[in-house]
C-alpha positions as CSV (number, residue, x, y, z in Angstrom):
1,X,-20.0,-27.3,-12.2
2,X,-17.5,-25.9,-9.9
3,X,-19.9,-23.7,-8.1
4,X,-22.6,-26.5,-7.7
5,X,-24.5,-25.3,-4.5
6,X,-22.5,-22.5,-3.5
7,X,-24.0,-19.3,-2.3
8,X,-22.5,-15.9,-3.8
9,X,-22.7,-12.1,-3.2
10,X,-21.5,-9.6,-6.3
11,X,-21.2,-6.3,-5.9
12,X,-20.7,-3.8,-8.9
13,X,-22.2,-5.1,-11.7
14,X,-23.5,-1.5,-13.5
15,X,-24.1,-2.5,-16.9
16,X,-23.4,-5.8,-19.0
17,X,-19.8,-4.4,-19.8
18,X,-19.1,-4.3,-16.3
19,X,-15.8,-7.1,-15.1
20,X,-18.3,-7.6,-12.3
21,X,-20.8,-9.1,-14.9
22,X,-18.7,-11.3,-16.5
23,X,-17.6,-12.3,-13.0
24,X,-21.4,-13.5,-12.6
25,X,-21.7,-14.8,-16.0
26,X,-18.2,-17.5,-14.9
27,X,-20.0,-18.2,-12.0
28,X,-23.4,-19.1,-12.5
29,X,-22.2,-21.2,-15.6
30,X,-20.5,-22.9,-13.1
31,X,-23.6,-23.9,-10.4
32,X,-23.5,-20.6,-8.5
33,X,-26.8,-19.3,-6.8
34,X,-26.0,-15.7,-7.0
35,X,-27.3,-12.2,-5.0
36,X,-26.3,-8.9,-6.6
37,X,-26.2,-5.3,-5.3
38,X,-27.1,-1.9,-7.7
39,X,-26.0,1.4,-5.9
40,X,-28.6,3.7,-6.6
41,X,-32.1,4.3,-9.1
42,X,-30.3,5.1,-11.8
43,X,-28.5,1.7,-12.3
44,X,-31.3,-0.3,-11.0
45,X,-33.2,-0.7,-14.0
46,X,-29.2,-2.3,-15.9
47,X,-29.4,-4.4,-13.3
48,X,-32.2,-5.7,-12.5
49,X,-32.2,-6.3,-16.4
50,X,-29.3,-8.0,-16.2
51,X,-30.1,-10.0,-13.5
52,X,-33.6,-11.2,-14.4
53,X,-31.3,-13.1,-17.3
54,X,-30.4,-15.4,-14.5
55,X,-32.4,-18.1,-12.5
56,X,-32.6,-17.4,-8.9
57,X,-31.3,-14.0,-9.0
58,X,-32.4,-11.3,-7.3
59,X,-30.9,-7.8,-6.7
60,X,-31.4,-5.2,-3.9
61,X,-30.2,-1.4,-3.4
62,X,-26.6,-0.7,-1.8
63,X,-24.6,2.1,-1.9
64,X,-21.2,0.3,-0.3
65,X,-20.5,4.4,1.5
66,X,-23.3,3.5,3.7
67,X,-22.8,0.9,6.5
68,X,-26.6,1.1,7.0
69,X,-27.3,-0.6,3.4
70,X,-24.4,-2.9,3.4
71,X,-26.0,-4.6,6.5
72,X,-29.6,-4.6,4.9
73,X,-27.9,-6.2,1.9
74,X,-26.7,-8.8,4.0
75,X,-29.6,-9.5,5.8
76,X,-31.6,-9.7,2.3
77,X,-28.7,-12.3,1.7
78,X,-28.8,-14.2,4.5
79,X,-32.9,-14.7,3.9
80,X,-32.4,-15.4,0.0
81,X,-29.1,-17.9,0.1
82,X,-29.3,-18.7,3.6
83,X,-25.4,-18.6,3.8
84,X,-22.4,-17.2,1.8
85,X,-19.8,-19.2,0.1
86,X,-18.1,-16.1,-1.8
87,X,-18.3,-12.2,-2.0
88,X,-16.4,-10.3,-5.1
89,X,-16.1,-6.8,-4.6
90,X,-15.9,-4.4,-8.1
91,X,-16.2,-1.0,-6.4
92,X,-14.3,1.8,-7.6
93,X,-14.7,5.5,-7.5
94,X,-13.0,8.7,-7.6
95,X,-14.2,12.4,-8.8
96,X,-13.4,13.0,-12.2
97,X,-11.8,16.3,-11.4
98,X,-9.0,14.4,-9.3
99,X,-8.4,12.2,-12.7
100,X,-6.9,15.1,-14.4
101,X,-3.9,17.2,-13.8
102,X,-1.4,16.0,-11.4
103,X,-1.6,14.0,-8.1
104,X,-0.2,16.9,-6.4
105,X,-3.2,18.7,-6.8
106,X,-5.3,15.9,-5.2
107,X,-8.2,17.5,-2.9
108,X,-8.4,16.5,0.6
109,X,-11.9,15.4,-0.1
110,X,-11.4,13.8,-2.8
111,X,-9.0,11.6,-1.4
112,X,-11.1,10.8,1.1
113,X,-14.1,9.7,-1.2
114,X,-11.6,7.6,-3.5
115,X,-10.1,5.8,-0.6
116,X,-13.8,5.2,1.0
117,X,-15.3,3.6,-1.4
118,X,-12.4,1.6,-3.6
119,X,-10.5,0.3,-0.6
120,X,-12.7,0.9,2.9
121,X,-15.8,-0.6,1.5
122,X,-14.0,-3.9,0.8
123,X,-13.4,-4.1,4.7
124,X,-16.7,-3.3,5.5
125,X,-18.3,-6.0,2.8
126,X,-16.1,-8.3,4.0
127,X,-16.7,-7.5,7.4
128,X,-20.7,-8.0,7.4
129,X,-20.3,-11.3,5.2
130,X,-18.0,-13.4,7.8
131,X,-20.9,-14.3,9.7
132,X,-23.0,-15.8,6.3
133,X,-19.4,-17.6,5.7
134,X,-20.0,-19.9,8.5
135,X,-18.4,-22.8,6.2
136,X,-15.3,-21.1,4.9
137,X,-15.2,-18.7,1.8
138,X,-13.3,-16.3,-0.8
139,X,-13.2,-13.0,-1.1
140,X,-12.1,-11.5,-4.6
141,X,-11.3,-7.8,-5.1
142,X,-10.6,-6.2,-8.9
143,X,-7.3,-3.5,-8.5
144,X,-4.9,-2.4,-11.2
145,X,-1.5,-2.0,-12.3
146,X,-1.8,2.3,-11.1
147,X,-1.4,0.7,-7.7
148,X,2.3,0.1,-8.0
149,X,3.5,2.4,-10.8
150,X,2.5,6.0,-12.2
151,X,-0.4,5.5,-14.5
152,X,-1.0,8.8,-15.9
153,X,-4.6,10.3,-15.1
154,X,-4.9,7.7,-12.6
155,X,-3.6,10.0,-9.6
156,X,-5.7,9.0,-6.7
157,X,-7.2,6.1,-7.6
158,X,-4.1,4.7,-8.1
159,X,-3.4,5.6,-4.1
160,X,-6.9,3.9,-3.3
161,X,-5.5,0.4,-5.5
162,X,-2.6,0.2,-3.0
163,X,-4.6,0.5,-0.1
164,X,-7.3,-2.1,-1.4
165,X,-4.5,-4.7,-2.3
166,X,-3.1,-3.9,1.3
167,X,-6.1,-4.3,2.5
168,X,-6.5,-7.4,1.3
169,X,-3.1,-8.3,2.7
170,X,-4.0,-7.6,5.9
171,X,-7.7,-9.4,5.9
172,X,-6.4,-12.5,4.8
173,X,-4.0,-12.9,8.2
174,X,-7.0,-12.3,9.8
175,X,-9.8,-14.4,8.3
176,X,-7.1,-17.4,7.2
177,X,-7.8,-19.3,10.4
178,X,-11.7,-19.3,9.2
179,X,-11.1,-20.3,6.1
180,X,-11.9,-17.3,4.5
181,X,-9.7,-16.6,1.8
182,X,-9.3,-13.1,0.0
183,X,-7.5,-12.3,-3.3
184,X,-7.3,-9.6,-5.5
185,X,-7.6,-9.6,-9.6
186,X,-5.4,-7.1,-11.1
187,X,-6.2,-6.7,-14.8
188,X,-5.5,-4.8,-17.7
189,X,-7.6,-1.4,-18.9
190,X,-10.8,-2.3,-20.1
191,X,-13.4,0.2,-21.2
192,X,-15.9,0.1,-18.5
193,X,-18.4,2.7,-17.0
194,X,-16.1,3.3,-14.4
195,X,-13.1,3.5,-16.3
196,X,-14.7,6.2,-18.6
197,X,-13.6,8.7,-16.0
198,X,-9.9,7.8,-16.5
199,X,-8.8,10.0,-19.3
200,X,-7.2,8.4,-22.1
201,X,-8.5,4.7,-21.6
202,X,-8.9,4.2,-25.2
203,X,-5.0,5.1,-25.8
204,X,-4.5,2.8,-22.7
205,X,-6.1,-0.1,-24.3
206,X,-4.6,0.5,-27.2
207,X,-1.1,0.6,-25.6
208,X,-2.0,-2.2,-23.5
209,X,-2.7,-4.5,-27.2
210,X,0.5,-3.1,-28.7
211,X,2.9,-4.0,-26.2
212,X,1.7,-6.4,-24.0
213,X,3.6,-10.3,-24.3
214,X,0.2,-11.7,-25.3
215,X,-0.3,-8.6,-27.8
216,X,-4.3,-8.0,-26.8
217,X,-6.5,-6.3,-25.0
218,X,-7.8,-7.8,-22.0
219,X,-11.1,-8.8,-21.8
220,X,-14.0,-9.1,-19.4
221,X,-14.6,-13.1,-19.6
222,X,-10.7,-13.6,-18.6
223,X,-11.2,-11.7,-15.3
224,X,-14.4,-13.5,-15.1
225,X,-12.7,-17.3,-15.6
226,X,-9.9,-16.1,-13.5
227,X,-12.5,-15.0,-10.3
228,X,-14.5,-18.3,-10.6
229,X,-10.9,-20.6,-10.2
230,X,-10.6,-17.9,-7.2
231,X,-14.2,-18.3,-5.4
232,X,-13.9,-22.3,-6.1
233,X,-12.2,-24.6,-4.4
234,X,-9.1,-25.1,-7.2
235,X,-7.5,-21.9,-5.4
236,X,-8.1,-23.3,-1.8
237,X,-4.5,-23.0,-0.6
238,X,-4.0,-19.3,-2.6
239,X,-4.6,-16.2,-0.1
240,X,-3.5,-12.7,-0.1
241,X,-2.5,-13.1,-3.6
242,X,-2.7,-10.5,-6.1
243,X,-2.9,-12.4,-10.0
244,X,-2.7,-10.6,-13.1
245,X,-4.7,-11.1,-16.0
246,X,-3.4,-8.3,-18.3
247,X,-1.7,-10.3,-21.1
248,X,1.7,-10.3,-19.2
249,X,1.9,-6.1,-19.5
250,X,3.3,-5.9,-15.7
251,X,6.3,-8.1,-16.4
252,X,7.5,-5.0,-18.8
253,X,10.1,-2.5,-18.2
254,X,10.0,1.2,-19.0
255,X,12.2,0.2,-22.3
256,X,10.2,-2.6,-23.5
257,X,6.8,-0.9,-23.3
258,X,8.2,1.5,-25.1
259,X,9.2,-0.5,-27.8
């Protein structure tokens, strides 16, 4: 019971596939009392599904774009938990069009909306939960390996991974002296709703368990085990870290990947 008594926020749960769910799954297993967010109509009845699986749930309506809902979301959390002891952020978004073809051809607005609501909306979570962190915390983000090398079909959301795990650089100098620590995940390709709109995820997984040291796909509950040792207090001296969970695949060289 890691989590015994500790309050936690988890935003991007869309479906019982979602990395965000098995996030959930590690930490209510582990004592959590747990909030969650759906973005809009048409994922609230997944997740209020999803949610109604777990005692002392609850869910409420935030699209992370809109600074109006993130602070209603917060305020719904500071009436249901009180306080916050953790807040995992599994946002990602860009417009399918700018997934195919080449980065070059990368709209102006489409950057905009990819780097919005991957990266900025983990500032502006983040942000509106310091004040229900009044006893420390831990922020976890979810990135990937597109943020440091050329993933193809990944194109801008590969430029919004490198801002989000700068971003969360830069938030842990700032909130270190509360006690507020913030990591990122980076794991392997894993066959979610969002990742649908990355072209050739299935050849990516299937690369990914060919080559990898630990020859495997990654899975969801790995992420999830490796966010609850994040959010708990076995990771209290580890900030600004990003920690892979993707079988060993980033250790490879061009060569060896290709072998």
């Amino acid at each position: 019971m890691l989590l015994k008594d500790k309050k936690g926020l988890i935003v991007g749960v869309a479906n019982k596939h979602s990395i965000a769910w098995a996030i959930a799954q590690a930490a209510a297993q582990a004592g959590a009392q747990l909030l969650f967010n759906y973005q809009n109509e048409r994922l609230r009845e997944n997740v209020v599904e999803l949610v109604n699986t777990m005692p002392g749930a609850k869910a409420f309506p935030c699209d992370v774009a809109d600074d109006t809902q993130i602070d209603a979301l917060m305020k719904h959390a500071a009436q249901e938990l009180g306080r916050l002891d953790f807040l995992v952020h599994s946002v990602a978004f860009a417009p399918r069009e700018e997934l195919a073809g080449q980065f070059l051809n990368t709209t102006r607005q489409g950057f905009a909306t990819a780097l919005d609501v991957s990266a900025y909306s983990l500032v502006a979570l983040t942000r509106a939960a310091v004040p229900l962190m009044t006893d420390g915390g831990s922020v976890v983000t979810l990135t990937y390996l597109g943020s440091e090398r050329v993933v193809p079909h990944y194109n801008v959301m590969g430029v919004a991974k490198a801002a989000l795990e700068a971003s969360v650089r830069y938030l842990a100098h700032d909130l270190g002296p509360k006690n507020i620590r913030v990591n990122a995940i980076s794991a392997g390709p894993i066959k979610t709703l969002a990742a649908r709109g990355v072209s050739g995820i299935s050849k990516m997984v299937d690369h990914h368990r060919e080559v990898a040291p630990l020859r495997r796909a990654t899975e969801q509950a790995e992420v999830g085990d490796t966010a609850l040792f994040l959010v708990s207090p076995l990771s209290r001296g580890i900030t600004g870290e990003i920690i892979y969970v993707d079988g060993g695949y980033h250790i490879l060289g061009s060569l060896a990947a290709l072998e």
